[in-house]
C-alpha positions in Angstrom: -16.9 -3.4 4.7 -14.7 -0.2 5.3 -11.5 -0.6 2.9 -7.9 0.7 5.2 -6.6 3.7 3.5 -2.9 3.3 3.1 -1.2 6.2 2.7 2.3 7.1 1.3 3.3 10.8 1.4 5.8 11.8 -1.4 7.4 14.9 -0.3 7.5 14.9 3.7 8.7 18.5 4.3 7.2 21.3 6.5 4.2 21.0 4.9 3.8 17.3 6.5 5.2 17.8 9.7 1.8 19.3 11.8 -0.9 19.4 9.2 -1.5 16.4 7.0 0.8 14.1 8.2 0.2 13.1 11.6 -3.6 13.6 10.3 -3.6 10.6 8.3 -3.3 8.6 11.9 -6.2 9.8 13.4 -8.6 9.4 10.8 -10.9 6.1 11.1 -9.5 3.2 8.3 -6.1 5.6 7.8 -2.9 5.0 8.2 0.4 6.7 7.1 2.9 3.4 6.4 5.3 5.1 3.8 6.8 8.4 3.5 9.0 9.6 0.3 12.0 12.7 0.5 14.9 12.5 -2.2 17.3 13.0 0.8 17.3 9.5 2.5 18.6 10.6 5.5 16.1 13.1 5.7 12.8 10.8 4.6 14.2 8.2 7.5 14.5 11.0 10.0 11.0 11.8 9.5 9.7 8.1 9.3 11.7 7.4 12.6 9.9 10.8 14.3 6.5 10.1 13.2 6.4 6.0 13.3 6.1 5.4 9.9 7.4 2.1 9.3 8.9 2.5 5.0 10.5 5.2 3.7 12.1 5.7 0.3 14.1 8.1 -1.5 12.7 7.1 -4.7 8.9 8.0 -4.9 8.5 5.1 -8.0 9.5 2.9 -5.1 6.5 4.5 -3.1 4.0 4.0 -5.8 4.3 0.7 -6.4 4.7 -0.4 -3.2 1.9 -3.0 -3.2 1.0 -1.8 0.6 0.3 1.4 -0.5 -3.1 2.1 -1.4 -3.1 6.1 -2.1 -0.7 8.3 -2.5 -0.3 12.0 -1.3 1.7 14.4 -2.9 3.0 17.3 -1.0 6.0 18.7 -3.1 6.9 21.9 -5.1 4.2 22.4 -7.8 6.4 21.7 -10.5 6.3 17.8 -9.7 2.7 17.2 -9.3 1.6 16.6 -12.4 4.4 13.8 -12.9 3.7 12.0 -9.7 0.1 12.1 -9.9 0.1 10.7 -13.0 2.8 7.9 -12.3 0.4 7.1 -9.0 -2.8 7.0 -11.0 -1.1 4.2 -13.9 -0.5 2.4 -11.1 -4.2 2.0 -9.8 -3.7 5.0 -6.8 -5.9 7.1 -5.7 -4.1 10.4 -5.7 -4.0 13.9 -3.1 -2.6 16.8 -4.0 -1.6 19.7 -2.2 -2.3 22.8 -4.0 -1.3 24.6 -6.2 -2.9 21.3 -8.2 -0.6 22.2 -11.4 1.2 24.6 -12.9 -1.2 25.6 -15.5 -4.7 24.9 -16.8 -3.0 22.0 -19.5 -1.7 20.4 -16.3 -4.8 20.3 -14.3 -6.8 19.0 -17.3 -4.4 15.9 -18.0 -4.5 15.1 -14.4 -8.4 15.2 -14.2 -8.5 13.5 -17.3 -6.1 10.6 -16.5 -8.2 10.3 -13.4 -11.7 9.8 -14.6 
């Protein structure tokens, strides 16, 4: 039995728009239900645009949304290491967009938490 991938996106900016967002919809047991910007305004605009049905302002909110079963995280480097780790304590499989980390130490607790 194929499991439904359910992704949220933290960080829907440019990044999200053509490449990985709208990809998530056209991949076989995928599907985009939850996107994630600090502005709310903003993060509805872009659920409204691509028909994502949640957005939040608040990417804890994201996380532990219980319909949410992996998270992507596609904002400024400086944040990834934060969010993956908050996404991985709660039981998420985690994407990152690269730049991974900032440094090396980063990197290595974020593998490490993960395995």
């Amino acid at each position: 039995m194929t499991q439904q991938i359910n992704w949220g996106i933290i960080g829907c900016g440019d990044v999200t728009e053509v490449k990985s967002g709208p990809a998530f919809n056209k991949v076989a047991h995928s599907k985009l239900i939850a996107v994630m910007r600090r502005n709310a305004d903003k993060a509805a605009d872009y659920a409204r645009r691509h028909g994502v049905p949640k957005w939040y302002a608040n990417a804890d909110q994201l996380i532990n949304d219980p319909e949410v079963n992996a998270v992507y995280i596609a904002t400024p480097p400086s944040t990834h290491a934060a969010y993956t780790l908050a996404a991985l304590r709660a039981g998420k499989p985690v994407y990152v967009e690269k730049p991974m980390a900032l440094n090396a130490a980063e990197a290595r607790q974020m593998y490490n938490y993960a395995t």
